[in-house]
C-alpha positions as CSV (number, residue, x, y, z in Angstrom):
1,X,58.4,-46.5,73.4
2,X,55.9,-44.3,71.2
3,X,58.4,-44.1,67.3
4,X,57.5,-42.3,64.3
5,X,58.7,-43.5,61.5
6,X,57.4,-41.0,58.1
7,X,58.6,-41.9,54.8
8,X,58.8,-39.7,52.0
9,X,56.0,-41.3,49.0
10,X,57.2,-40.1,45.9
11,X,58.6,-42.9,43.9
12,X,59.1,-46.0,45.2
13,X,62.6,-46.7,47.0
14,X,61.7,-45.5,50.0
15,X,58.6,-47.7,50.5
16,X,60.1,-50.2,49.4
17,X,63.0,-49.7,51.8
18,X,60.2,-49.4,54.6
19,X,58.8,-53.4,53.8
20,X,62.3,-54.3,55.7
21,X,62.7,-51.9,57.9
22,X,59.4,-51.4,59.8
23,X,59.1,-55.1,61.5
24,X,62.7,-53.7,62.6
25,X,61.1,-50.9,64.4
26,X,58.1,-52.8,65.8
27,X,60.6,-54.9,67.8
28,X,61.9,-51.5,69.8
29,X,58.6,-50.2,70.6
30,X,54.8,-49.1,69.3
31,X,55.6,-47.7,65.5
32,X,53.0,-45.2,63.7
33,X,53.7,-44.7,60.4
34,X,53.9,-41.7,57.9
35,X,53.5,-41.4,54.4
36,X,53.4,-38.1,52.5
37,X,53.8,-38.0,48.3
38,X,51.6,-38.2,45.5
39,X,53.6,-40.6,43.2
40,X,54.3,-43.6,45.0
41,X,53.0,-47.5,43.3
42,X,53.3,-49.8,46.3
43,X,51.2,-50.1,48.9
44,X,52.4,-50.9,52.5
45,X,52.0,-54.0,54.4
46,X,51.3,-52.5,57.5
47,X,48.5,-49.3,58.5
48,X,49.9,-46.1,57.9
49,X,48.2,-43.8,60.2
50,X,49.1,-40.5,58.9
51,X,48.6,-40.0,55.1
52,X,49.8,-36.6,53.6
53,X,49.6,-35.1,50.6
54,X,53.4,-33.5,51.6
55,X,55.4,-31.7,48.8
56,X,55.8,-34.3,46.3
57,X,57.5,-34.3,42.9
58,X,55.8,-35.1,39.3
59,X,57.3,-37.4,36.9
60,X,57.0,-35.8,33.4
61,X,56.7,-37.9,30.3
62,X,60.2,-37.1,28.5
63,X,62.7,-38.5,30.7
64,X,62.5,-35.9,33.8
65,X,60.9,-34.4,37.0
66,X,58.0,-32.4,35.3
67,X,58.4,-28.9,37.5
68,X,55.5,-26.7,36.5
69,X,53.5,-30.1,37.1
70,X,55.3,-30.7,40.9
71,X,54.6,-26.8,41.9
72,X,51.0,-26.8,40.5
73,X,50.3,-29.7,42.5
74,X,52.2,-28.1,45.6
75,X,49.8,-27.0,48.0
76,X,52.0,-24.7,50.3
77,X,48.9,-23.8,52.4
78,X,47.9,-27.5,52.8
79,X,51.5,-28.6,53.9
80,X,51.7,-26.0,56.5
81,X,48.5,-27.2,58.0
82,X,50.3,-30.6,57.7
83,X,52.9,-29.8,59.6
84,X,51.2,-27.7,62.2
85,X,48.5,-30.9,63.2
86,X,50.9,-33.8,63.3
87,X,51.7,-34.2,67.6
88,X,55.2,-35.1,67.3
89,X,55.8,-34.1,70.7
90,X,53.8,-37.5,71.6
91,X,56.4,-39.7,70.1
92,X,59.4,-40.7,71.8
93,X,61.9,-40.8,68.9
94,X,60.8,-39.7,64.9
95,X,62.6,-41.2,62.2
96,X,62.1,-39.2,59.0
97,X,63.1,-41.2,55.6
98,X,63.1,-38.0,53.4
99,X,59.7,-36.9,54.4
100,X,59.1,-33.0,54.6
101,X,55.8,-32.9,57.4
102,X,57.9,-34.8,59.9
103,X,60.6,-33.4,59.5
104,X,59.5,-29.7,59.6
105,X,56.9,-30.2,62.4
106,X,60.4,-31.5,64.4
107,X,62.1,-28.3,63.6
108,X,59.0,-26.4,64.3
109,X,58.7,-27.8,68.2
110,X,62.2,-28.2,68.7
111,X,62.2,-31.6,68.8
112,X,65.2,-34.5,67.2
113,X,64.3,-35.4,63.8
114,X,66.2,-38.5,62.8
115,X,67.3,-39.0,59.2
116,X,67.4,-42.5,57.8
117,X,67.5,-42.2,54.0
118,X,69.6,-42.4,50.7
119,X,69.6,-38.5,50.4
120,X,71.2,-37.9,53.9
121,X,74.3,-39.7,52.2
122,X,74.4,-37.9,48.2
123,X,76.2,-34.6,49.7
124,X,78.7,-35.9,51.6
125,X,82.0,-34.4,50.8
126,X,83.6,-38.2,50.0
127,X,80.6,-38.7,47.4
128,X,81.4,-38.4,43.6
129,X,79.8,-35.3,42.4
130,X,78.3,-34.8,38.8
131,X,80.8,-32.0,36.5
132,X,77.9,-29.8,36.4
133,X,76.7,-28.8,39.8
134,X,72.8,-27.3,40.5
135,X,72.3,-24.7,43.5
136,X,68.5,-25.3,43.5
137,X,68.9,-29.2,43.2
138,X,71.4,-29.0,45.9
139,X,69.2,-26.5,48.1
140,X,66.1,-28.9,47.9
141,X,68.5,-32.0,49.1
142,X,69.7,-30.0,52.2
143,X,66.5,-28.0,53.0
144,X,63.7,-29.9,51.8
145,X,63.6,-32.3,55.3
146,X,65.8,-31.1,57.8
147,X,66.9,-33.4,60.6
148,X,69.4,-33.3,63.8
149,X,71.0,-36.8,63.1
150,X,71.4,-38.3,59.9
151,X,71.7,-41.4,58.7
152,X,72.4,-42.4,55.1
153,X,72.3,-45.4,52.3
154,X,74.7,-45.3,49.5
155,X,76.3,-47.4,46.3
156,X,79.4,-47.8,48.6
157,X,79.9,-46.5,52.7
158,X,81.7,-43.6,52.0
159,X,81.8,-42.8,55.6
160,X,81.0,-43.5,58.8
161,X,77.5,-42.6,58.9
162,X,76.7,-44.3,55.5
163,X,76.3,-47.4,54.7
164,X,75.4,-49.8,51.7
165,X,72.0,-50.2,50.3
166,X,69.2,-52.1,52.3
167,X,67.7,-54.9,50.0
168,X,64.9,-56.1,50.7
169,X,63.9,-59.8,52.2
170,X,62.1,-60.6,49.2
171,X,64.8,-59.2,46.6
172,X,67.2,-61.2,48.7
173,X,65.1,-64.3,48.1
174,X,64.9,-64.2,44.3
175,X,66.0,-67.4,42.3
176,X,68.8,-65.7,40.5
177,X,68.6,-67.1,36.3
178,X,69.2,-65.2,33.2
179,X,66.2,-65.7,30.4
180,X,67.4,-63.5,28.2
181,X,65.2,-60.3,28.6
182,X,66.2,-56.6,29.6
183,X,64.1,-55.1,32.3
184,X,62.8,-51.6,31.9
185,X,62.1,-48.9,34.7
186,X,62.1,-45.5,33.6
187,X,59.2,-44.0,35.1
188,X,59.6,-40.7,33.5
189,X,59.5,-41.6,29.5
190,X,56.0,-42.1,28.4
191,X,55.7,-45.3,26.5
192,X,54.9,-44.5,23.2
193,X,58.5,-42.5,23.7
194,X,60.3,-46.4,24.5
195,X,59.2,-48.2,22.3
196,X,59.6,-45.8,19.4
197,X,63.5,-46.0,20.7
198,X,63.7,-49.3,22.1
199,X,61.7,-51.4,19.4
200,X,65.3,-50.1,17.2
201,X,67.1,-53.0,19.3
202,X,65.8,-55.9,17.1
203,X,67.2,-58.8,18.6
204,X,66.6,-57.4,22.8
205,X,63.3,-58.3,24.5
206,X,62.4,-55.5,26.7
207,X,60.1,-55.8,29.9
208,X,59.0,-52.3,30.3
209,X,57.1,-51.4,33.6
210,X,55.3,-48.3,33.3
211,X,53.4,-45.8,35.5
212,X,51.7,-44.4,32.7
213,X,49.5,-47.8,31.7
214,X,47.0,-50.2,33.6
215,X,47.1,-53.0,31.5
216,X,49.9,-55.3,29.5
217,X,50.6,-54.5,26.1
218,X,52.8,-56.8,23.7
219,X,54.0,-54.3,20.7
220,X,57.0,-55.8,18.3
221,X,59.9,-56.9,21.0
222,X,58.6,-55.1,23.9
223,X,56.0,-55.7,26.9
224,X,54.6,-53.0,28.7
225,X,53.4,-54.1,31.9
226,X,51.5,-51.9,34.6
227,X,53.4,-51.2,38.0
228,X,53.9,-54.4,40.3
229,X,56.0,-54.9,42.9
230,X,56.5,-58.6,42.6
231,X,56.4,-58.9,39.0
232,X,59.3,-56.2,38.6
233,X,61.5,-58.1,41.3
234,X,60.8,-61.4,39.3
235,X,61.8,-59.6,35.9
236,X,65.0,-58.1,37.3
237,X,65.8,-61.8,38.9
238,X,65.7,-63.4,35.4
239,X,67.0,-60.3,33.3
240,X,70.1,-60.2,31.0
241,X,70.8,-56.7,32.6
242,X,68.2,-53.5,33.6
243,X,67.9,-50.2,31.9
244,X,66.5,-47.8,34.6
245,X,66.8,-44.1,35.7
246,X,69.3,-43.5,38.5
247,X,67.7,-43.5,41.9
248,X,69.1,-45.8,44.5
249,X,66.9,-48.7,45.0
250,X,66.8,-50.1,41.8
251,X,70.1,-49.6,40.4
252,X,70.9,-50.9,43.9
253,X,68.8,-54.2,43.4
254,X,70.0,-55.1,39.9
255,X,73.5,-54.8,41.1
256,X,73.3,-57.0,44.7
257,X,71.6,-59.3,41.6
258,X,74.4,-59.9,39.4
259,X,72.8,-57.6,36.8
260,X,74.4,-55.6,34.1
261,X,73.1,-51.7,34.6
262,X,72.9,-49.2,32.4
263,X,71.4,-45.7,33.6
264,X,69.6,-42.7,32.4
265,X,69.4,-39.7,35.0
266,X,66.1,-37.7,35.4
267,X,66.3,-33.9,34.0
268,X,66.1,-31.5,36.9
269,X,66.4,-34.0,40.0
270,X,69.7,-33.2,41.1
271,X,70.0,-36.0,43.1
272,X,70.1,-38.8,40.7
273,X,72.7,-37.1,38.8
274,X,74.6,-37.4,42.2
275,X,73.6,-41.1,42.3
276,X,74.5,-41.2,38.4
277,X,77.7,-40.1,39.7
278,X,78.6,-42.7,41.9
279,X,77.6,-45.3,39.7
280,X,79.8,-44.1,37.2
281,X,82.8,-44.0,39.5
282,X,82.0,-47.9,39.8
283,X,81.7,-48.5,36.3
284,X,78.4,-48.5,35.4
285,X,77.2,-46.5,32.0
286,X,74.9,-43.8,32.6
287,X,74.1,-42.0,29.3
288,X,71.6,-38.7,29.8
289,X,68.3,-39.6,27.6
290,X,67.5,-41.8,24.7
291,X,68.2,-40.0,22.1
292,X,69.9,-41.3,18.8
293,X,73.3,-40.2,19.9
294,X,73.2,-42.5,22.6
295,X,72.3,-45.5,20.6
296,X,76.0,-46.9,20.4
297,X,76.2,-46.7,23.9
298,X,73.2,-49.1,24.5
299,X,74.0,-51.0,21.6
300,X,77.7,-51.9,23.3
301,X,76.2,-52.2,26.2
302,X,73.8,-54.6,25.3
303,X,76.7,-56.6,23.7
304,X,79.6,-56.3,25.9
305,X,78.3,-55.1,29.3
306,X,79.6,-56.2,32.2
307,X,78.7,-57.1,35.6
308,X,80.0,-54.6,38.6
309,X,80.3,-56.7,41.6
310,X,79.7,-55.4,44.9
311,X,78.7,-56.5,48.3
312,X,75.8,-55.8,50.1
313,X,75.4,-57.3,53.4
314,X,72.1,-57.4,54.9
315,X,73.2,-54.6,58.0
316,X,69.6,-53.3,58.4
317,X,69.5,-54.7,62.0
318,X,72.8,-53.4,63.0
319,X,71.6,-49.6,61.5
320,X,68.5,-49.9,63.8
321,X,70.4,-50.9,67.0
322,X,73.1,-48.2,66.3
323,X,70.4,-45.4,65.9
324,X,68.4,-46.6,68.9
325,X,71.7,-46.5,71.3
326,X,72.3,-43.4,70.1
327,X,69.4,-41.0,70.2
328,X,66.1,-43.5,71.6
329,X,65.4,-41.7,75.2
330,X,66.4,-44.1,78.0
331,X,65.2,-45.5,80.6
332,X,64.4,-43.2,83.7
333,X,66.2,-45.5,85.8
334,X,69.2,-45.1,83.7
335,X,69.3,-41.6,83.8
């Protein structure tokens, strides 16, 4: 069996998602992979055969998705072209986590597109849902991959088709201790911006991972560290607790480690003010930027925070299985 599995390359939950789902797909058949997205900081194990520059989204520097920045570097013309080379006709089954080519060269042939991602579960009707709603933000989630089936990861299973968060092998595997230290992910402040606010929390030491810097930097009672993937992980595993924006595999990973959360929602990315949502619903802080009136909030936080206990069960196998019954093409014989 020829699969297609195309993952959306902004950020990096849905990479990271792929590290544990991939050797999944290798067992049912020959797997090509796609990546699309100009943002993304890990680098697959495995060959990726297509590589697209897709219809990404720009981190800005002041807590948000920069959007003058995301359509400037849009290249409508180029994704078109995209879509219209990529022979999906000569896969047997396409799995699209979130990613825009596959998913509209499917729609464009007529052929199933299978969803497989955290934003195939944010709109369900069972899902908390922020006070302020966004048309556009909501548009993009429904519109900006469209698939036949759909599949999604969530905070909890609100319904059938959902189901709790994959975490990764190597998350899984993490000596669990507590050092003392918060963890930092917010990929969308500039550092100068952190540790203006953070360096105000005298007693905390802060371990800051940033896109926006390629080497470490020690400044008062805060470490900046470039982006890496097993030096994060081993942070989070020994944190006090993790302050991060509110995407899904993150928040996700500090919680299936016993971590207190606190989270700050991007500006004008509708979907982690869905996830910021849900997270609230369970009982995690989520404040909406780091400005000074939100400093009693972190302060109580760093204090008196608490862990939110939740159980995540490694089903990643039992996803696969399920999606291959379903909708893999069988066997002539069988027909």
């Amino acid at each position: 069996m020829k699969i297609l599995y195309a993952i959306q390359g902004t950020g990096n939950g849905h990479l990271s998602r792929a590290m544990d789902i991939v050797p999944l797909l290798q067992q049912k058949g020959e797997v090509d992979l796609l990546v699309s997205g100009i943002q993304g900081d890990l680098t697959l194990p495995f060959p990726v055969k297509y590589k697209f520059h897709g219809m990404g989204f720009v981190f800005g520097k002041k807590g948000g998705v920069d959007l003058w920045k995301s359509f400037y570097k849009s290249d409508l013309r180029k994704f078109l072209k995209e879509v219209k080379q990529l022979p999906v006709e000569e896969y047997d089954l396409v799995i699209s986590d979130f990613e825009p080519v596959s998913s509209w060269a499917c729609n464009s042939k007529n052929k199933p597109c299978i969803g497989l991602s955290h934003q195939a579960a944010v709109l369900a009707e069972q899902v908390p849902k922020p006070d302020s709603s966004d048309i556009i933000g909501k548009l993009i989630l429904k519109q900006y991959a469209p698939v036949t089936a759909q599949y999604g990861f969530h905070f909890k299973a609100f319904n059938a088709n959902t189901f709790t968060p994959v975490i990764r092998k190597q998350v899984r595997d993490q000596q669990v201790i507590n050092k003392g230290h918060y963890t930092v992910y917010l990929p969308a402040f500039d550092d100068d911006r952190l540790i203006k606010k953070l360096s105000k929390y005298k007693n905390v030491q802060w371990d800051v991972f940033s896109k926006h810097n390629k080497k470490v930097i020690v400044q008062k009672n805060i470490s900046i560290h470039p982006i890496n993937n097993e030096a994060f992980i081993k942070s989070m595993a020994e944190s006090e607790g993790v302050l991060c924006g509110a995407g899904f595999e993150t928040p996700a990973e500090a919680l299936f480690l016993k971590k207190k959360l606190l989270v700050i929602p991007m500006k004008n990315q509708y979907e982690q003010h869905l996830n910021a949502a849900a997270l609230k619903d369970m009982g995690v802080p989520v404040i909406k930027s780091l400005k000074a009136k939100h400093e009693e909030t972190i302060k109580n936080w760093i204090n008196e925070g608490k862990v939110i206990s939740v159980n995540y069960p490694d089903k990643t196998k039992e996803i696969i299985d399920l999606i291959f019954k379903k909708h893999a093409p069988k066997p002539t014989g069988d027909r």
